[in-house]
C-alpha positions in Angstrom: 0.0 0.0 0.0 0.9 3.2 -1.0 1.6 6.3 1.7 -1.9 7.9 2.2 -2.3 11.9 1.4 -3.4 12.9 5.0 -6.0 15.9 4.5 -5.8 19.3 7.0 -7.9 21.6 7.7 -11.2 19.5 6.6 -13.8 21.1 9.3 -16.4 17.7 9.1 -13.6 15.3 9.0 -14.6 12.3 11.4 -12.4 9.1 11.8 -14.5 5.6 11.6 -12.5 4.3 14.2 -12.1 6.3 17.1 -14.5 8.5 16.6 -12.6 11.8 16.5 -14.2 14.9 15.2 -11.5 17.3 16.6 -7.7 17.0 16.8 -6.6 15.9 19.9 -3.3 17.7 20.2 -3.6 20.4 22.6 -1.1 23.2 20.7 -3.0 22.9 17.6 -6.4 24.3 17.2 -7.3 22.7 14.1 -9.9 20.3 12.3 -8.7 16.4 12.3 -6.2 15.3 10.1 -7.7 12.7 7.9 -7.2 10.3 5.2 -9.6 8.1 3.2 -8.1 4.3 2.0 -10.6 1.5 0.2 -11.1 -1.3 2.0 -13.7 -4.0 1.0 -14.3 -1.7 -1.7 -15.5 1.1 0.0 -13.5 4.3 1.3 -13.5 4.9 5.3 -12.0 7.5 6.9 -9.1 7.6 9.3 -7.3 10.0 11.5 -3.5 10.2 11.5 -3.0 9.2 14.6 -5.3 5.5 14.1 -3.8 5.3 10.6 0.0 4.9 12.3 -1.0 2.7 15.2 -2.3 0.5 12.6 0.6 0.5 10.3 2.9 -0.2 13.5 0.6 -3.0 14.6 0.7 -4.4 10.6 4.1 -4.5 10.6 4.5 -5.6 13.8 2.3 -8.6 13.2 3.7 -9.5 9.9 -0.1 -8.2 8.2 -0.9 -6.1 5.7 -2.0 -2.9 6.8 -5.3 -3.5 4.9 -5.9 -7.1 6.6 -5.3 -4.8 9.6 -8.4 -2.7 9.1 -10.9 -4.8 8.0 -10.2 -7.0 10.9 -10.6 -3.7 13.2 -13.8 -3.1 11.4 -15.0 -6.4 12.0 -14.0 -6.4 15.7 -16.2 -2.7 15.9 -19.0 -3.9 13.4 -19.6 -7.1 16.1 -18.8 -5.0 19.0 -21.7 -2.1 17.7 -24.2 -5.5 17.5 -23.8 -7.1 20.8 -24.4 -3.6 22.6 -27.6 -3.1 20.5 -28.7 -6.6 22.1 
């Protein structure tokens, strides 16, 4: 996979993972930093800061970074069910 082109200054940006919808970092008053991949052949977004913890846990793990995510999003998408039980 290819670097990603992280997006600034986006004032909706959102990440699909942790739910950010405002940069974290206390010195910068800015919108999320964002960037959109393809994974099961639609785009989700992710901030910069999910985006390296799962490239260091890919590489880590000997995965690709895209096994990576859509084994997160599984995790969330049967997480999201069995609290709506």
């Amino acid at each position: 996979m290819t670097k990603p082109n992280f997006t600034y200054n986006r004032p909706n940006s959102t990440c699909c993972f942790c739910h950010r919808t405002a940069n974290p970092h206390p010195d910068f008053d800015e919108p999320l930093v964002t960037t959109k991949i393809e994974t099961n052949n639609k785009r989700i977004e992710l901030c910069i800061n999910c985006y390296f913890d799962l490239e260091t846990f890919a590489q880590e793990s000997n995965k690709s970074f895209v096994e990576v995510v859509k084994e997160k999003e599984n995790l969330l998408r049967i997480l999201s069910n069995s609290s709506n039980v």
